[in-house]
C-alpha positions as YAML, in Angstrom:
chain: A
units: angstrom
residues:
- id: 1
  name: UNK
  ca: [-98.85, -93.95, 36.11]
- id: 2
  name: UNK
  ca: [-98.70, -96.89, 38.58]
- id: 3
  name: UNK
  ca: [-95.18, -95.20, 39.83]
- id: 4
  name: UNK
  ca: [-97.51, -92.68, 41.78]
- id: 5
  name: UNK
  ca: [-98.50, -95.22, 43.81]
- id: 6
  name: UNK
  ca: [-95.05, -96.80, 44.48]
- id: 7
  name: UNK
  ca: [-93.12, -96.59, 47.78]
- id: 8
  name: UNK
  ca: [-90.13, -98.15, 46.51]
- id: 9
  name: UNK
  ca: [-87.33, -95.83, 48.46]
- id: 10
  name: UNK
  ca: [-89.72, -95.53, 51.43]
- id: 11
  name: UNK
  ca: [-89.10, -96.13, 55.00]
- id: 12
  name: UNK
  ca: [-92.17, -96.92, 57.01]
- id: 13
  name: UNK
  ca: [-93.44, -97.09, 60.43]
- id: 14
  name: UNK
  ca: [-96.66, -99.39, 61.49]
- id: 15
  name: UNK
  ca: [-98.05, -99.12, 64.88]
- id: 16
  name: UNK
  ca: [-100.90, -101.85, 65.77]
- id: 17
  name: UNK
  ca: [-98.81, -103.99, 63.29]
- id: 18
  name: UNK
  ca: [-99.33, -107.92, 64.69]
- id: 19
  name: UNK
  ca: [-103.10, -108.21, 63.57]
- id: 20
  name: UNK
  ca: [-105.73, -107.35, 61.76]
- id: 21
  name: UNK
  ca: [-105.56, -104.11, 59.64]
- id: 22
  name: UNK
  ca: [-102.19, -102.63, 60.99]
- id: 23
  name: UNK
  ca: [-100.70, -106.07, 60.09]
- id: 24
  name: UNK
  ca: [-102.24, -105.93, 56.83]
- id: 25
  name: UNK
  ca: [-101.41, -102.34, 55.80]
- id: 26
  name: UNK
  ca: [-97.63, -103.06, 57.24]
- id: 27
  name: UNK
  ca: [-97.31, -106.16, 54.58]
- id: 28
  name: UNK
  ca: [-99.01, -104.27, 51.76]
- id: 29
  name: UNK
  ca: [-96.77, -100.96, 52.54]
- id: 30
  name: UNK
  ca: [-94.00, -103.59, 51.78]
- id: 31
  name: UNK
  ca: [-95.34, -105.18, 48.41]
- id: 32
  name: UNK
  ca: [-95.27, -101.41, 47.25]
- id: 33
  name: UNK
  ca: [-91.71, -101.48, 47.69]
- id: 34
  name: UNK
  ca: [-91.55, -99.76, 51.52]
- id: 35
  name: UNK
  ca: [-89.13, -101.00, 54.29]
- id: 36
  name: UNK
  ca: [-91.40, -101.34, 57.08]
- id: 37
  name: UNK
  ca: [-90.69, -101.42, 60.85]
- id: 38
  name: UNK
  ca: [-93.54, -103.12, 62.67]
- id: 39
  name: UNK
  ca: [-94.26, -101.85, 66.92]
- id: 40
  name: UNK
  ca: [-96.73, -103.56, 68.94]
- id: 41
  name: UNK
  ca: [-96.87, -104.86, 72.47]
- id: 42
  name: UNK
  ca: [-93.79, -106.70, 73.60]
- id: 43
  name: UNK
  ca: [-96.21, -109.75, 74.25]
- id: 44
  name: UNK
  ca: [-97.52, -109.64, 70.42]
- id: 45
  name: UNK
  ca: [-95.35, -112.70, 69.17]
- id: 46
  name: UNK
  ca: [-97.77, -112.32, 65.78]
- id: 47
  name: UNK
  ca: [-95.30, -109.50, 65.14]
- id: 48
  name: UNK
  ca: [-92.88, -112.19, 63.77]
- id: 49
  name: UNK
  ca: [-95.68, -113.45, 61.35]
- id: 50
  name: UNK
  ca: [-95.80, -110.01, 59.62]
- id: 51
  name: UNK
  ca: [-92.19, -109.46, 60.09]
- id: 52
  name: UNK
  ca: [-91.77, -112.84, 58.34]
- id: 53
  name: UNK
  ca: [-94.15, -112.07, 55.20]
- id: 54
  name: UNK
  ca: [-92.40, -108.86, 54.65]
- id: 55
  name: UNK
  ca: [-89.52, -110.60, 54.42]
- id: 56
  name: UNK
  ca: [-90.26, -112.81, 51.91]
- id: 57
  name: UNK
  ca: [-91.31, -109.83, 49.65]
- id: 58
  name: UNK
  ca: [-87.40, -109.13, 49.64]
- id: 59
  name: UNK
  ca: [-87.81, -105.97, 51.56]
- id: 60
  name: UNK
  ca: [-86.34, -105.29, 54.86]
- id: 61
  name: UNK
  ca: [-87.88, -105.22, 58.04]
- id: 62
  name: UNK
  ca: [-87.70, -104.63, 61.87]
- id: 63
  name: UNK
  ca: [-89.96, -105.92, 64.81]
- id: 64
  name: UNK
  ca: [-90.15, -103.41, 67.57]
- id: 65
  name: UNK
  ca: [-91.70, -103.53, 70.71]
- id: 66
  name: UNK
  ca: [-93.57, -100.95, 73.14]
- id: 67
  name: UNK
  ca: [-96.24, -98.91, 74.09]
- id: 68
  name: UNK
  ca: [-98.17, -96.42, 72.06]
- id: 69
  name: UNK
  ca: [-99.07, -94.55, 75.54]
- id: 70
  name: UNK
  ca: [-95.38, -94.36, 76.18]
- id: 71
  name: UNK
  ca: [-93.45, -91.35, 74.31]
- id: 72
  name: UNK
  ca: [-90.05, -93.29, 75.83]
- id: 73
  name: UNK
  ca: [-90.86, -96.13, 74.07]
- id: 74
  name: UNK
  ca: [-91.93, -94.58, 70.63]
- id: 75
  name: UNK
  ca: [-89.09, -92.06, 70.71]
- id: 76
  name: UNK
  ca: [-86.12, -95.40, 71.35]
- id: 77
  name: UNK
  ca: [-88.26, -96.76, 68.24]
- id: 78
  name: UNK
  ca: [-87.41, -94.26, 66.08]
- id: 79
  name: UNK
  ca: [-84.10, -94.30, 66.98]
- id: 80
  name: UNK
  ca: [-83.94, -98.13, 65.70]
- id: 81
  name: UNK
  ca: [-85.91, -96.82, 62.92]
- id: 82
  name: UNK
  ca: [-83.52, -94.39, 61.51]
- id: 83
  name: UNK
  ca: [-80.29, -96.39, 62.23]
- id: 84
  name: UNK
  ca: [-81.46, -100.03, 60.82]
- id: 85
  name: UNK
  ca: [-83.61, -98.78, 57.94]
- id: 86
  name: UNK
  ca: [-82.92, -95.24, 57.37]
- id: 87
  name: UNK
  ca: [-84.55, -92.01, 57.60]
- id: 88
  name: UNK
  ca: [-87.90, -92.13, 58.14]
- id: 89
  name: UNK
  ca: [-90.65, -91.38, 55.30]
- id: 90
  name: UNK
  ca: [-93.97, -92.58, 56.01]
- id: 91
  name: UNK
  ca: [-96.19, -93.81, 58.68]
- id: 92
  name: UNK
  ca: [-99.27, -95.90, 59.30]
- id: 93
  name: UNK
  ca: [-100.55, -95.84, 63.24]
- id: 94
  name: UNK
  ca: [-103.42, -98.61, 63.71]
- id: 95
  name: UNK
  ca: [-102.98, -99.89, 66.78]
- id: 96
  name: UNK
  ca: [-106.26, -99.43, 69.41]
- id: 97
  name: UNK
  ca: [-108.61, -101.35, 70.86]
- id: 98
  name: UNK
  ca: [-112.44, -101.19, 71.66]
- id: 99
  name: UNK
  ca: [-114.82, -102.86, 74.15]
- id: 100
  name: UNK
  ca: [-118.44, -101.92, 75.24]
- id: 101
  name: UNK
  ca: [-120.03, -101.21, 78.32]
- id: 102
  name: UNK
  ca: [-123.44, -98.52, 78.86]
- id: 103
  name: UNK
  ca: [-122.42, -95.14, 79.52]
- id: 104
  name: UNK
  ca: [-123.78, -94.59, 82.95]
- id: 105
  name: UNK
  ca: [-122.03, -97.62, 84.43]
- id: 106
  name: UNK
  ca: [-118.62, -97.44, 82.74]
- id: 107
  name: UNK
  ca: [-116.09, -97.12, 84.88]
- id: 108
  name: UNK
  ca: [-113.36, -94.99, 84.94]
- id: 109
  name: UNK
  ca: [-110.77, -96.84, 84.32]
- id: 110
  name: UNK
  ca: [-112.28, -98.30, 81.68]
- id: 111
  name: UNK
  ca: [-112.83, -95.09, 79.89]
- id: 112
  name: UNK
  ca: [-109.73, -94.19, 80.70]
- id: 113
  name: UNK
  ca: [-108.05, -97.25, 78.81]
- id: 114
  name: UNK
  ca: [-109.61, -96.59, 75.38]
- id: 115
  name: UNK
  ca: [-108.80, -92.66, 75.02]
- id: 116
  name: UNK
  ca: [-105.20, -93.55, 76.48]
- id: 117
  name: UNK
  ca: [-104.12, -96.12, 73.40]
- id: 118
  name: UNK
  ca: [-106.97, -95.27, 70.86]
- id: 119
  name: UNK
  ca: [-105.87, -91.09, 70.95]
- id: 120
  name: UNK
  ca: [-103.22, -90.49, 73.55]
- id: 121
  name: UNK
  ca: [-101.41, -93.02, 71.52]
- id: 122
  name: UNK
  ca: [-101.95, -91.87, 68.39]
- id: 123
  name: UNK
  ca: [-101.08, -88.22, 69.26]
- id: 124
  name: UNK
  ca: [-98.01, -89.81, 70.82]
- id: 125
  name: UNK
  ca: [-96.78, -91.70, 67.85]
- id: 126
  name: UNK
  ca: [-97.18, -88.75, 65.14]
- id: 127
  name: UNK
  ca: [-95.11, -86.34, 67.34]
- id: 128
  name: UNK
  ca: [-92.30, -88.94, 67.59]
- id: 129
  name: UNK
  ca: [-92.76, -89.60, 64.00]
- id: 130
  name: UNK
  ca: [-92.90, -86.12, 62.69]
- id: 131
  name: UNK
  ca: [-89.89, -85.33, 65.02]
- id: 132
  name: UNK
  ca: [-88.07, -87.66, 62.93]
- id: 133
  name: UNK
  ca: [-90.15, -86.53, 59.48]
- id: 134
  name: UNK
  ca: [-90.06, -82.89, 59.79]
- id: 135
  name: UNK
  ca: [-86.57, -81.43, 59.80]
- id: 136
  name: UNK
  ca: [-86.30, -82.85, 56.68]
- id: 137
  name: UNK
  ca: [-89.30, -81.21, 55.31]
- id: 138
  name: UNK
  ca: [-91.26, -84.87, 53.84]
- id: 139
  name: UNK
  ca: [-93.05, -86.97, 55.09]
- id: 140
  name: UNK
  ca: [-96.51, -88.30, 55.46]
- id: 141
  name: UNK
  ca: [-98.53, -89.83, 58.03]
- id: 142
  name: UNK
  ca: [-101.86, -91.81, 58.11]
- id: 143
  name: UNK
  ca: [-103.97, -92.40, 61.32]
- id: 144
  name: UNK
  ca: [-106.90, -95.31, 61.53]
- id: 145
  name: UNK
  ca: [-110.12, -93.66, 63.00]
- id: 146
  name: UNK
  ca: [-113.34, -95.14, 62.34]
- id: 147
  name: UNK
  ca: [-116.95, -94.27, 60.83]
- id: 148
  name: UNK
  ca: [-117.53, -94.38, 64.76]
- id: 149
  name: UNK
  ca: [-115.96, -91.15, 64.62]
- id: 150
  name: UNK
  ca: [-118.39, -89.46, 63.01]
- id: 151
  name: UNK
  ca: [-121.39, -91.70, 63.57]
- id: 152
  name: UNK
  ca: [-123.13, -93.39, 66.27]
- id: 153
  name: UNK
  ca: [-123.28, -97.15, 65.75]
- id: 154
  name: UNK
  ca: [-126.86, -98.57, 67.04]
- id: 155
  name: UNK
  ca: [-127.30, -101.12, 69.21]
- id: 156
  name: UNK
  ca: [-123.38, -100.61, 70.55]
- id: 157
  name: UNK
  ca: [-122.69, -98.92, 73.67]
- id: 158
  name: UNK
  ca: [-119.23, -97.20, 73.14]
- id: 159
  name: UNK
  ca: [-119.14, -93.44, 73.94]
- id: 160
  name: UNK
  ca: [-115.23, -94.13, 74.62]
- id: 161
  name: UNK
  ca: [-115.01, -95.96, 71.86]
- id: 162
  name: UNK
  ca: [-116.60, -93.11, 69.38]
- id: 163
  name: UNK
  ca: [-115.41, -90.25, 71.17]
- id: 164
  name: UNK
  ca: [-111.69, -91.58, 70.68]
- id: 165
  name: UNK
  ca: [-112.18, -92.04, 67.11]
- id: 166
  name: UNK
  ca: [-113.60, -88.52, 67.04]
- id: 167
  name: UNK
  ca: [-110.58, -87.44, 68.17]
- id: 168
  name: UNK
  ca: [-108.20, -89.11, 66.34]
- id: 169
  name: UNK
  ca: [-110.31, -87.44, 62.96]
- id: 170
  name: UNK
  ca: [-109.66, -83.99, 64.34]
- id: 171
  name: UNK
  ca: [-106.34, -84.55, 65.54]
- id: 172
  name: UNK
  ca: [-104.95, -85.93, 62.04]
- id: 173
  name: UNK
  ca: [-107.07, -82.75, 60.70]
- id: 174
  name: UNK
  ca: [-104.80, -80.54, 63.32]
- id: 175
  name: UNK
  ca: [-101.54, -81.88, 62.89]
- id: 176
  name: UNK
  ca: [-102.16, -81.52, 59.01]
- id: 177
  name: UNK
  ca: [-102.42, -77.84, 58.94]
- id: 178
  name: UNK
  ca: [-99.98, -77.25, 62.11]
- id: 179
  name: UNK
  ca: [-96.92, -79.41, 59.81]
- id: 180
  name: UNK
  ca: [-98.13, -78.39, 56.22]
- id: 181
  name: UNK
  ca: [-96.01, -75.83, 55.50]
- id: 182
  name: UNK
  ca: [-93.23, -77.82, 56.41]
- id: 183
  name: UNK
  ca: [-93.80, -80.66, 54.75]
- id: 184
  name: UNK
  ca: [-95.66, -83.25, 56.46]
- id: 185
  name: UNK
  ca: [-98.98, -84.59, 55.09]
- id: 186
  name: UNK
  ca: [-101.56, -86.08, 57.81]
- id: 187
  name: UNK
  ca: [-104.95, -87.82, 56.98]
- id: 188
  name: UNK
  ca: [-107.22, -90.24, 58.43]
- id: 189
  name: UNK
  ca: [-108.47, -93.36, 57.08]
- id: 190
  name: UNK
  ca: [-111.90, -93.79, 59.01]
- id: 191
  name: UNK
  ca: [-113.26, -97.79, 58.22]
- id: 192
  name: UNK
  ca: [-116.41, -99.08, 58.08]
- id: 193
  name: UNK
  ca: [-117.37, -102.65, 59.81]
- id: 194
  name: UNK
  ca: [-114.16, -104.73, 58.87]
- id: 195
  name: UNK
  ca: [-113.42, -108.54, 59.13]
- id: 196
  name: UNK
  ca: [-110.78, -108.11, 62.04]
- id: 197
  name: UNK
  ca: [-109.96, -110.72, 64.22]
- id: 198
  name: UNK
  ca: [-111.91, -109.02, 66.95]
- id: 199
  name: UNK
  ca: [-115.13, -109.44, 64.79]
- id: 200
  name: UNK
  ca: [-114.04, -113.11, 63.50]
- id: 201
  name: UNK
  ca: [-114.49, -114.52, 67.22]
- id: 202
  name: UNK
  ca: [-118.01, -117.19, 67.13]
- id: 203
  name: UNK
  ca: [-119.68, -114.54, 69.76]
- id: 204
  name: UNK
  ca: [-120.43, -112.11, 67.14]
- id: 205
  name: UNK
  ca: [-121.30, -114.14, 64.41]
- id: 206
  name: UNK
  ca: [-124.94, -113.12, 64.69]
- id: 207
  name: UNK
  ca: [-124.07, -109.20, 65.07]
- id: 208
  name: UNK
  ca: [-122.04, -109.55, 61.76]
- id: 209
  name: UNK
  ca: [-125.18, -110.33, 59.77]
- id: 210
  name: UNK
  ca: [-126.46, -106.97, 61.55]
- id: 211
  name: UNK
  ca: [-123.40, -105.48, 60.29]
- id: 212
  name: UNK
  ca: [-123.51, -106.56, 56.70]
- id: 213
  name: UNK
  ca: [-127.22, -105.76, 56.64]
- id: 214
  name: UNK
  ca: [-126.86, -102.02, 57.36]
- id: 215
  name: UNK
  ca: [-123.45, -101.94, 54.92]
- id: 216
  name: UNK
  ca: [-124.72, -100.84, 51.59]
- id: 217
  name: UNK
  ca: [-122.67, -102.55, 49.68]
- id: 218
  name: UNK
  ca: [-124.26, -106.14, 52.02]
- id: 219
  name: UNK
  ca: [-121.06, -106.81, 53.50]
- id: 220
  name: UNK
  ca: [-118.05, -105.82, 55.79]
- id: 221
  name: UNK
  ca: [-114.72, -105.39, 54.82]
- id: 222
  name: UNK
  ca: [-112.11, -106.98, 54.54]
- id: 223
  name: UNK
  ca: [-108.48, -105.96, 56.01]
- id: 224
  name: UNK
  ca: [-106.99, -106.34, 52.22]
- id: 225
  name: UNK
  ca: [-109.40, -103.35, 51.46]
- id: 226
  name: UNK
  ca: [-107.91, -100.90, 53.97]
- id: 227
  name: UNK
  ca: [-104.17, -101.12, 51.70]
- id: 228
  name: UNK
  ca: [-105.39, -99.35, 48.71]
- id: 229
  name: UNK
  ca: [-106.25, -96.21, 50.53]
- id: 230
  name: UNK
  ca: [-103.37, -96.69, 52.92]
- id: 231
  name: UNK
  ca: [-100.53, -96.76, 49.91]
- id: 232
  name: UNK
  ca: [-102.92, -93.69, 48.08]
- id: 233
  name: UNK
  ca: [-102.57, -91.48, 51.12]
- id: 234
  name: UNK
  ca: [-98.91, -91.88, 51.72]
- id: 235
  name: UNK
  ca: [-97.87, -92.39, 48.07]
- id: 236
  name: UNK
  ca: [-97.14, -89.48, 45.49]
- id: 237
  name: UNK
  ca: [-100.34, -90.05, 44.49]
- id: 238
  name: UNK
  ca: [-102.11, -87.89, 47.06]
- id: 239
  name: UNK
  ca: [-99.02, -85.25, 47.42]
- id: 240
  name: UNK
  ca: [-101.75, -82.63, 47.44]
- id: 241
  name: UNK
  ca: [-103.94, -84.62, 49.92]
- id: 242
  name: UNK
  ca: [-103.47, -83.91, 53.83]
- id: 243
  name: UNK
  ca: [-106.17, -83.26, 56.35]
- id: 244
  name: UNK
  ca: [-108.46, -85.14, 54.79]
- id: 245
  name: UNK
  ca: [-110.98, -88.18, 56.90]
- id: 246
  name: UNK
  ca: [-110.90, -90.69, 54.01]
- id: 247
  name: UNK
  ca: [-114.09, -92.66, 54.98]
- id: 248
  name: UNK
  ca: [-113.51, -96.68, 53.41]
- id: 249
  name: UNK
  ca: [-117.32, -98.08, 55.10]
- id: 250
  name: UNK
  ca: [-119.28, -99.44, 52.20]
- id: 251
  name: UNK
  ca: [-121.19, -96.55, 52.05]
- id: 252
  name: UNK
  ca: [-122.34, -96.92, 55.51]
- id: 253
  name: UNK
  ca: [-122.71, -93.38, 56.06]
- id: 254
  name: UNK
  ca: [-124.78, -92.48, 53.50]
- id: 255
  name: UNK
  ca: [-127.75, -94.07, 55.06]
...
């Protein structure tokens, strides 16, 4: 049974892969038994941390650096991809970012900033992936969105934020059906409140007990809990599974 959920043979991708959950998914992708190549920004040295504890799992890895707004740059990654690992199987894209600011006096570029990595990016990465994936008719794909992409967190001001994680839902739901006749499998993995660096820093210690109070289960995640679903949704396990918004929030949304 537990060879459903194996990746041993796999080739994987990780985009967001020097912190928090994209650095987490990329190490547990690994202690299923994946080769994982890790992309961030060139200036993400923390790259080498994951790159390291892959590593020492005895599977092979790659540290790769660009932008997720640049095609260029994700297209020369696959290249690397395919020649140092091999042929490309699976695919994890987490990197984004967030920030706040009230509607009416966000500026543009601002707005700008957050739908350029957070969806731009994403859309950019699965078409480089699934132009590696696809002519060989397998493959599988799994974008991060967030419960922000179908809710409206109170008390933070993020339309960019939430509208980019809308998107990312309904472009994972788009690609699915546009590739699934040819082999490719696309969902979403939509997370709750999560212990990420970005919610670690002292400044937000007193909006985490918020956090954990409106959380069902009385407390946010933590990045180890965003693997399981990962390795599900790319694994044999879910070979039926594709289009699909899997939401992992505690049961936030049922309140």
């Amino acid at each position: 049974m537990m060879k459903l959920f194996s990746l041993e043979g796999d080739v994987a991708f990780v985009t967001g892969a020097a912190s928090g959950i994209g650095q987490r998914i990329a190490i547990g992708l690994a202690e299923a038994g994946a080769d994982v190549a890790l992309f961030d920004l060139p200036s993400s040295t923390a790259i080498n941390d994951t790159l390291r504890a892959i590593e020492s799992l005895g599977r092979r890895s790659i540290a790769l650096g660009g932008d997720v707004t640049s095609g260029a740059d994700l297209e020369r990654a696959m290249a690397r991809v395919e020649s140092d690992l091999g042929p490309l199987t699976c695919a994890v894209n987490c990197a984004g970012i967030a920030n706040a600011n009230p509607a009416e006096e966000m500026p543009l570029f601002q707005w700008q900033k957050v739908i350029d990595i957070n969806l731009t990016g994403v859309f950019l990465s699965c078409q480089a992936e699934a132009r590696a994936m696809l002519p060989r008719r397998r493959g599988s794909i799994v974008n991060i969105a967030s419960m922000s992409g179908s809710i409206v967190n109170r008390g933070l001001l993020q339309a960019h934020y939430n509208t980019s994680k809308a998107g990312v839902v309904h472009l994972s739901k788009s690609l699915a059906m546009e590739w699934a006749e040819r082999g490719l499998r696309v969902n979403a993995i939509s997370p709750g409140y999560t212990l990420t660096p970005m919610n670690l820093r002292p400044e937000v210690a007193e909006q985490r007990k918020v956090f954990e109070a409106e959380t069902p289960l009385q407390r946010m995640a933590t990045v180890d809990e965003m693997v399981g679903p990962a390795i599900f949704l790319l694994s044999r396990a879910a070979s039926f599974v594709t289009g699909v918004d899997l939401l992992v929030d505690g049961g936030f949304e049922c309140w």
